[in-house]
C-alpha positions as CSV (number, residue, x, y, z in Angstrom):
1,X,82.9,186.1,1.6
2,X,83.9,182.4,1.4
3,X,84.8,181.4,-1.9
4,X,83.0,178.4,-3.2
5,X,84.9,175.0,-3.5
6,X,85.4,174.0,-7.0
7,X,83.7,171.3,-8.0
8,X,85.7,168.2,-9.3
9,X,85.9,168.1,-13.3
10,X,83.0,166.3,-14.8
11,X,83.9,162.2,-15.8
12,X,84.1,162.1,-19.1
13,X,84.3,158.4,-19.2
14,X,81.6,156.5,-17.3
15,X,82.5,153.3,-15.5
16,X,79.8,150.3,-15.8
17,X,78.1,149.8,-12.4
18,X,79.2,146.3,-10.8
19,X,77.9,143.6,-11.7
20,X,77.0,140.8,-9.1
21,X,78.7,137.5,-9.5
22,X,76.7,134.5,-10.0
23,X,77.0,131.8,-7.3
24,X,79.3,129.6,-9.4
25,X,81.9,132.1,-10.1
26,X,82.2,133.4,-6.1
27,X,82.7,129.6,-5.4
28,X,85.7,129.9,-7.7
29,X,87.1,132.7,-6.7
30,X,87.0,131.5,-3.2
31,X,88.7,128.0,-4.2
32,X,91.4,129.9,-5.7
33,X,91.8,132.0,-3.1
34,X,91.3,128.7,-0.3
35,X,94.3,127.1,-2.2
36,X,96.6,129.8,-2.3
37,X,96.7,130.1,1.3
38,X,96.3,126.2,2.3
39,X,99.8,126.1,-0.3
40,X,101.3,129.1,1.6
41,X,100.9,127.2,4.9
42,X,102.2,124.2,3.8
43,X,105.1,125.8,2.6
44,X,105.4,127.5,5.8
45,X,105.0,124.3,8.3
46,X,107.6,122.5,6.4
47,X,110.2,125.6,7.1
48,X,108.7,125.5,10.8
49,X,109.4,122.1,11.2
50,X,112.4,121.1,9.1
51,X,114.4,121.0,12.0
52,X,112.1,118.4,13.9
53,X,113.9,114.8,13.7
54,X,110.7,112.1,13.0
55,X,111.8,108.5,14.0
56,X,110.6,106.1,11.7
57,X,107.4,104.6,11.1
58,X,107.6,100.6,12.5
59,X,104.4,98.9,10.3
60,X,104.5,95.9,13.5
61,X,103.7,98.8,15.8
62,X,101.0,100.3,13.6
63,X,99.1,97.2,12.3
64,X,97.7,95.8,15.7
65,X,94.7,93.1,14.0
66,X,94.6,89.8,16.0
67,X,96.2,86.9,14.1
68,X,93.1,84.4,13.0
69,X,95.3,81.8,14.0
70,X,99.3,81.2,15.4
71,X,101.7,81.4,12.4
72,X,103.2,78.1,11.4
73,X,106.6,76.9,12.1
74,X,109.2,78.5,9.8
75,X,112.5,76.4,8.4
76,X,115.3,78.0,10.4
77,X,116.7,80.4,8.3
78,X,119.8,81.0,9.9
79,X,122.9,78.1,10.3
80,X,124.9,79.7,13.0
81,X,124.0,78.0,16.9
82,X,122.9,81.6,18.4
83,X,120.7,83.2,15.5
84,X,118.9,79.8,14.9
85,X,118.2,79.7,18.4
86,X,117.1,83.3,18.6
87,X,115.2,82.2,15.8
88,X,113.4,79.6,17.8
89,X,112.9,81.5,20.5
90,X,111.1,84.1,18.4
91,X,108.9,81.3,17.0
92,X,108.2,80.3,20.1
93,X,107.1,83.5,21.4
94,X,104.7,83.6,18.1
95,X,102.9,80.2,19.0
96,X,102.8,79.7,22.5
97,X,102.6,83.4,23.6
98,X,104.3,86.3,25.8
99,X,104.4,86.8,28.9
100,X,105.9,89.1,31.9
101,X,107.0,88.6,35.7
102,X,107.8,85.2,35.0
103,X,109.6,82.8,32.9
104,X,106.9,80.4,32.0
105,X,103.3,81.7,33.5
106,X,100.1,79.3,34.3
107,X,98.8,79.1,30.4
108,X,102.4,78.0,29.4
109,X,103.3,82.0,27.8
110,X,107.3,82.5,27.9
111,X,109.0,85.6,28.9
112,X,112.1,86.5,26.5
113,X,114.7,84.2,28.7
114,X,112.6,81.9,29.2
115,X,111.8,81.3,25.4
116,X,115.7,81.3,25.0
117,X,116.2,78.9,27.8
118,X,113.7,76.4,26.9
119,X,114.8,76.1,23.2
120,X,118.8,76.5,24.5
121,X,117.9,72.8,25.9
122,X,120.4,73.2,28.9
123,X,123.2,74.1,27.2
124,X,124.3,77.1,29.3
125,X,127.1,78.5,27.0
126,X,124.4,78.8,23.8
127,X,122.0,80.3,26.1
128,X,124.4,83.0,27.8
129,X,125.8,84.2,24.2
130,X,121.9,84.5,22.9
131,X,120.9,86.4,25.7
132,X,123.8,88.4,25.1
133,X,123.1,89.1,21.7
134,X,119.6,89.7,22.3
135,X,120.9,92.4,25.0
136,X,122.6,94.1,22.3
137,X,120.1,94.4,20.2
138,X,117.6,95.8,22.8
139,X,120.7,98.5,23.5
140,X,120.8,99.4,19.7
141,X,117.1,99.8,19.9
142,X,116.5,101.6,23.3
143,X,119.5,102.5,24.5
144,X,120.4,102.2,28.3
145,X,118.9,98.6,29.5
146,X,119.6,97.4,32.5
147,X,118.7,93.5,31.8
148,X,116.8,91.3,29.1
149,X,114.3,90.1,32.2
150,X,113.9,93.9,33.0
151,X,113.4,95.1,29.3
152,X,110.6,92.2,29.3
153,X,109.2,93.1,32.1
154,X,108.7,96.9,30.8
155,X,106.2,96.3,28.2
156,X,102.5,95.6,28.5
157,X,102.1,94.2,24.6
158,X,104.5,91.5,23.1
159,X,105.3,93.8,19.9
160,X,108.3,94.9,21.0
161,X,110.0,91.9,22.8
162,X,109.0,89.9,20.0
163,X,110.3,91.9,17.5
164,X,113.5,92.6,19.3
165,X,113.9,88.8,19.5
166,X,113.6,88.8,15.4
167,X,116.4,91.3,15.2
168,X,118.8,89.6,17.5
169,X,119.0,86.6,15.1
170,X,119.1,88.5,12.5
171,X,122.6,90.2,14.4
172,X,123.6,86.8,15.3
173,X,123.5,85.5,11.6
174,X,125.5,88.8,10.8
175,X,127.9,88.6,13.2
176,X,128.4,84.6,12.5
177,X,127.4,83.2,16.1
């Protein structure tokens, strides 16, 4: 005859039934619990992405509100030939507008030369040496370009070729031209 399993020894301790949590305190255990893994996967898409090189955050490429009016004329900052040319040319671009495929289109717009030509004044030697710093600064910036014209002629919106004109006369100044 089978003999009988033996029963498991009688509990002498008795455990409290559970107790249902109120709303409140689920909530909180379920924001602790939220927070712990939200901090785990930050700390893991920082070690995911360490590696990753991020350029840097231009605010004139971000902040894209019309002006209500064109700037006024700035003093010229800058006492060396090129850079206060440069400097011109940029102010130029600001009031009288951008434009591509051309040096000077119907509404009167300039194109990077042809800001730089029209406040050069004829003088061909102050012209070639701003276009050539402006050239280098469009290099430092983009690398590989083949020509200022062509470099113009690339963009749709005048943030860039504006701003590129800014930071050749700033490179003129430093480099005393």
């Amino acid at each position: 005859m089978p003999q009988p399993s033996p029963s498991p020894p009688a509990n002498t301790t008795t455990t409290p039934p559970p107790t249902d949590l109120s709303l409140e305190e689920r909530m909180a255990f379920t924001t602790v619990a939220m927070t712990m893994r939200l901090d785990e996967a930050a700390v893991a898409y920082e070690v995911n992405t360490a590696h990753l090189a991020t350029p840097p955050v231009v605010l004139a490429d971000v902040v894209t509100a019309p002006l209500p009016h064109p700037p006024a004329l700035l003093p010229a900052p800058y006492r060396t030939p090129v850079a206060a040319l440069l400097q011109r040319a940029h102010q130029r671009l600001l009031t009288g507008g951008w434009c591509t495929g051309a040096l000077v289109d119907d509404q009167g717009a300039v194109c990077l030369l042809g800001a730089i030509r029209t406040e050069a004044g004829g003088d061909a030697g102050l012209e070639r040496d701003a276009v050539s710093v402006l050239l280098d600064a469009i290099r430092r910036h983009c690398g590989a370009v083949d020509s200022v014209p062509s470099f113009n002629d690339a963009f749709s919106s005048s943030r860039v070729p504006v701003r590129m004109v800014d930071q050749a006369a700033c490179l003129a100044d430093a480099r005393g031209l």
